[in-house]
C-alpha positions in Angstrom: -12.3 65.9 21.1 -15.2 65.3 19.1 -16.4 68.0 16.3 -19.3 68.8 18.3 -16.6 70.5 20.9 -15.3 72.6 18.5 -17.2 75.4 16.9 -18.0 75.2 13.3 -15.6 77.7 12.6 -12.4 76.2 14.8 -14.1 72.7 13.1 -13.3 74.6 9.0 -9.5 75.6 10.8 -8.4 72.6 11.7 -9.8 70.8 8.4 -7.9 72.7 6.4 -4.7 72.2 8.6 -5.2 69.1 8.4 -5.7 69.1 4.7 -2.5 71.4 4.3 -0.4 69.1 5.6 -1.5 65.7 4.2 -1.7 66.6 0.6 1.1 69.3 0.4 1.6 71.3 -1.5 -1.7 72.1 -1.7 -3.1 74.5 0.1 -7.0 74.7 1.6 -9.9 76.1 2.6 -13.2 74.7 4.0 -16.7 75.8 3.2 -19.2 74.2 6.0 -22.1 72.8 4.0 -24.1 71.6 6.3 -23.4 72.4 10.5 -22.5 70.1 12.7 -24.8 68.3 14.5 -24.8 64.9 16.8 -25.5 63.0 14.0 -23.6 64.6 11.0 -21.4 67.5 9.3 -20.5 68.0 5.8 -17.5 70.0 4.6 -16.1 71.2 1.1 -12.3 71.4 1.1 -11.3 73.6 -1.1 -7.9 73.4 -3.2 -5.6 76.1 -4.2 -2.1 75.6 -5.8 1.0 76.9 -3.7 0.8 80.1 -5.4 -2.9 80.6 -4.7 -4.4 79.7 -7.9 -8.0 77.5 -7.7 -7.4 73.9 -8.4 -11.9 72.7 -8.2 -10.4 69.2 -10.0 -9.1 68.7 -6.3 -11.6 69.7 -4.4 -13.0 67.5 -1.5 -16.1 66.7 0.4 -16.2 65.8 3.0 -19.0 63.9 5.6 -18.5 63.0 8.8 -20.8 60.5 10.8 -21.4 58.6 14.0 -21.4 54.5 14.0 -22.1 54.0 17.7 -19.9 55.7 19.6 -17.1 55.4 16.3 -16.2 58.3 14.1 -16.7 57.4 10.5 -16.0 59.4 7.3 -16.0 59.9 3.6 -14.5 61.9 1.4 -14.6 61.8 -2.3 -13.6 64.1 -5.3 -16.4 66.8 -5.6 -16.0 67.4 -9.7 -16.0 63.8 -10.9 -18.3 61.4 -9.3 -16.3 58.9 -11.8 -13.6 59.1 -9.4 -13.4 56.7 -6.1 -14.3 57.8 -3.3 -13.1 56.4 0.4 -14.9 55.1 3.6 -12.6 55.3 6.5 -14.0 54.0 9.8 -12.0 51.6 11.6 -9.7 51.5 8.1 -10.1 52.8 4.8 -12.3 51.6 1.9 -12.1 52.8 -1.9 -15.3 52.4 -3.2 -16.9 53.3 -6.6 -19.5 55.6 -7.0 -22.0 52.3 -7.1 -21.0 51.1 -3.9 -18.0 48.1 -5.2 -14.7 48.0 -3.3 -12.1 49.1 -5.5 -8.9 50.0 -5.9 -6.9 53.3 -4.0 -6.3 55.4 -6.7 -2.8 56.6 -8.0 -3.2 60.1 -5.4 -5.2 58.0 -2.6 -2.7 57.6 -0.8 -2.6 61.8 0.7 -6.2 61.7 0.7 -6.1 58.2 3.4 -3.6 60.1 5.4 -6.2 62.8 5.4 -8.7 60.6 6.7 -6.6 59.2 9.4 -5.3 62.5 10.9 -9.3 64.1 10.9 -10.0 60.7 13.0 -7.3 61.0 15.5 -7.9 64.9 15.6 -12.1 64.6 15.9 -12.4 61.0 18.1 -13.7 61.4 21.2 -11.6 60.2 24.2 
């Protein structure tokens, strides 16, 4: 299913599923920032400690795009723009903020397995 055959708000739902079980034990919440269209959709996933307390240093956005008929997203760390943030078509890529490959950071590795379970939930076919 692609995320134009979900509804925005079914889209949010399974985001933050998604989220919740990838980088437990946070829990999330997704803001749509801009709807989704054929081309694009951006999201802000919100994070919330286990006993509901707002964590904003690990909030995500999130942007997903079309390459052809491939899914491709990014998501990055929405407070610090210092921080890396990762490509994930066909396979991830940590990039700094100027565009250089870099190293996954020490918490990259929740945030990949994010990416990789949106792409097998939102890839068409």
């Amino acid at each position: 299913m692609s995320w134009l055959e979900v509804g925005n708000a079914d889209l949010c739902r399974l985001v933050a599923a998604a989220a919740d079980l990838c980088r437990k034990p946070l829990r999330h919440g997704v803001v749509l920032v801009s709807p989704a269209d054929e081309e694009d959709c951006s999201l802000r996933i919100e994070a919330r400690s286990a006993e509901g307390e707002r964590l904003i240093t690990q909030d995500l956005e999130l942007e997903l795009y079309r390459s052809g008929t491939s899914l491709n997203l990014t998501l990055a760390w929405r407070d610090d723009d210092a921080r890396p943030m990762l490509w994930h078509g066909s396979h991830p890529v940590w990039m700094t903020a100027r565009g250089e490959r870099c190293e996954r950071p020490s918490d990259g590795l929740a945030v990949e397995a994010l990416a990789r379970r949106l792409r097998s939930l939102l890839e068409p076919g």
